[in-house]
N, C-alpha and C positions, 0 to 999 in steps of 0.2 A: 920591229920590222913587220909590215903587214902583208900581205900576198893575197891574190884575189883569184878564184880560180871562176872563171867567166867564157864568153864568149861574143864574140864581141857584137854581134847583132841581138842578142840576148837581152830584151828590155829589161827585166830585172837585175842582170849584169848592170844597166849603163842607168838603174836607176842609182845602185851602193856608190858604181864609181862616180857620179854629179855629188852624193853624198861626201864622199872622201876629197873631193876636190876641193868644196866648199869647205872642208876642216883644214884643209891644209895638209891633208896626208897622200903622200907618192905611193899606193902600193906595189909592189911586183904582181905586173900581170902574166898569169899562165892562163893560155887557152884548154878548155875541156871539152872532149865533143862525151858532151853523158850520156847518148845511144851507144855509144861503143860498153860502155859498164864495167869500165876500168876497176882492178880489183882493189887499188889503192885510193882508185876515188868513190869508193863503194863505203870504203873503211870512214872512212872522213862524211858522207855523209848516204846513209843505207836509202835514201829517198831514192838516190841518181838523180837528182834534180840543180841547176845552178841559181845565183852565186853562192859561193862558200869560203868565207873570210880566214883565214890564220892570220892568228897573232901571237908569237914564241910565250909560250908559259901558258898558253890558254886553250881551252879544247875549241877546236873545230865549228865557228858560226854557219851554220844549212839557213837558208832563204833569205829573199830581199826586207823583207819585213822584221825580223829575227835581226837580222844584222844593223838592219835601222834601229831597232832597241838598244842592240849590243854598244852603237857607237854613241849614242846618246845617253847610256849607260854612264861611258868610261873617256868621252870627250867633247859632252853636249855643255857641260858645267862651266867649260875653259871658255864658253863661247860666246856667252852673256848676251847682248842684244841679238846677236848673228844665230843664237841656238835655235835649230830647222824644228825642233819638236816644244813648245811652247812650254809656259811655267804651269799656268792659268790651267784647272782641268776642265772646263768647257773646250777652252781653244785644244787643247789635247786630244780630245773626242772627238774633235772637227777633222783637226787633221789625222786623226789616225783614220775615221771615219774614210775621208778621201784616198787616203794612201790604199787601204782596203779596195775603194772603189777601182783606183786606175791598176794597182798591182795584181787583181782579181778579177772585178767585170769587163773592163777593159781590155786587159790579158785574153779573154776568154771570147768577147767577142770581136778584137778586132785583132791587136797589136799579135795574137800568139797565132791562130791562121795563117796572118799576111808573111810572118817572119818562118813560123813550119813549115808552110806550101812550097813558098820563093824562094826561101833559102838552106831551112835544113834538111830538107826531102833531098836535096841536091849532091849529099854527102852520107846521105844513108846506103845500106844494100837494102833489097827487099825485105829479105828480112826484118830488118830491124822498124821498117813503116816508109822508107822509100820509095822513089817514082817518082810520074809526072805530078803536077799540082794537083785536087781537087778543087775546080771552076767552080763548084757550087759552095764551098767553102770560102773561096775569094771572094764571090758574089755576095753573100752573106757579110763578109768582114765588109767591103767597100761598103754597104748600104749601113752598116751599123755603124760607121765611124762618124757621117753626117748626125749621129743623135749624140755622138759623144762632144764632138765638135761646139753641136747645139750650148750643151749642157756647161762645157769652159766658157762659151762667149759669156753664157747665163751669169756665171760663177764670179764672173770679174768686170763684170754691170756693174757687181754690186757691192765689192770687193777689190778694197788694192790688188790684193794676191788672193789664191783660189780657195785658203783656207782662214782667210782674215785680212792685216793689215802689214802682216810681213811674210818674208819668202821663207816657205815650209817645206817640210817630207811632203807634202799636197802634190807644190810644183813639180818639185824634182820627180816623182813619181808619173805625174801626167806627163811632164814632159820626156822620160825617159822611153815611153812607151811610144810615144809621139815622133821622136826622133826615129824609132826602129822605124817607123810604118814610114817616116820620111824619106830616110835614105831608100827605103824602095819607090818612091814616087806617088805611095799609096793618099798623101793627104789631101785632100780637096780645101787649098786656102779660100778661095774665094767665095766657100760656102759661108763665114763666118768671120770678120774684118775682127773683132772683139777677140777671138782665140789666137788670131794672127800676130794682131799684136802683143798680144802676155806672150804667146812662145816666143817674139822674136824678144821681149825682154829678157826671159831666162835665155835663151841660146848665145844674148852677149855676153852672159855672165863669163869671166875667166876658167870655170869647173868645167865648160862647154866646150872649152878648145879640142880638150882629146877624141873628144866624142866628132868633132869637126872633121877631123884627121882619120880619122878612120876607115879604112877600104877593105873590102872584102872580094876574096880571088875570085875570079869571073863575074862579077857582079859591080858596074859603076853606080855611083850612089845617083839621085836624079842632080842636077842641074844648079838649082837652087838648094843643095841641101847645107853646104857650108857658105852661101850666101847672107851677111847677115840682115840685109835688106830684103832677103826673097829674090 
């Protein structure tokens, strides 16, 4: 039994669970707010940081990237043509390479802003870093997402999928991060027809539905965001 302690606008959360989806694994999801610095979710992982996987008999997996290993560890083998992290150690490189990129630069310049500002600021005290948005922060994330945007359409020019010729931790990472900034309205499709299309490829996928489904209190997702047409 596997349990996933996330959040659900949490791009690193909804990158494990496109992960777990695509193995075929139902975790039990438990929401975590890790501003509060719950002392049992402190114990489980001393970061205060999400995701954080259980699995009975096994210690405590901390981060999205960590846990990407963990599963590819202990259920990449069963998966043969379908295994998200490659055999090949160049293609390995690639894709960790990118998973680094969108779970890290990405994170930092667009998706973890858009989704701190708009959404978890909203459920903070002051204390803890709550309040209104910081506008110059948003400002910042929207103009930086048009170079990331740039850089998928680039990616899949030239490229079946973003890290080769099959669907990887690559995608599911860009796109995990992609969906956060979606559901708040933040993407600019029509800056780039080439990123449009690969995400609406992964967002058919079947791993995509729960992510589809997803609503957060006070907060409607934009319009198009479980459309899979756009």
């Amino acid at each position: 039994m596997l349990t996933l302690l996330h959040q659900t606008l949490c791009p690193h959360s909804r990158f494990v669970r496109l992960i777990l989806g695509e193995y075929g694994q139902e975790p039990q999801l438990i929401e975590e707010r890790p501003w509060e610095r719950h002392e049992d979710f402190l114990k489980l992982n001393p970061a205060g940081s999400l995701p954080v996987l259980i699995e009975e008999g096994q210690p405590p997996v901390p981060g999205a990237s960590i846990i990407a290993e963990y599963l590819d560890e202990t259920r990449g083998a069963e998966q043969g043509e379908a295994r998200l992290l490659p055999i090949s150690i160049s293609q390995r490189v690639e894709v960790r390479r990118l998973m680094a990129w969108f779970n890290e630069r990405f994170f930092d310049d667009v998706s973890g802003p858009l989704v701190g500002e708009r959404e978890f600021k909203r459920h903070m005290t002051v204390e803890q870093g709550g309040g209104p948005p910081d506008s110059s922060a948003l400002r910042a994330a929207r103009h930086n997402i048009r170079y990331h945007l740039a850089y998928i359409g680039w990616l899949v020019q030239t490229r079946d999928w973003l890290a080769g010729e099959r669907l990887s931790y690559a995608d599911l990472a860009a796109a995990a991060h992609l969906s956060a900034a979606d559901y708040l309205g933040e993407v600019p499709w029509t800056d780039n027809d080439a990123a449009k299309h690969w995400y609406a490829r992964v967002k058919s996928r079947p791993s995509f539905r729960a992510l589809l489904t997803d609503t957060v209190a006070g907060m409607l997702p934009s319009k198009h965001y479980a459309n899979l047409d756009f």
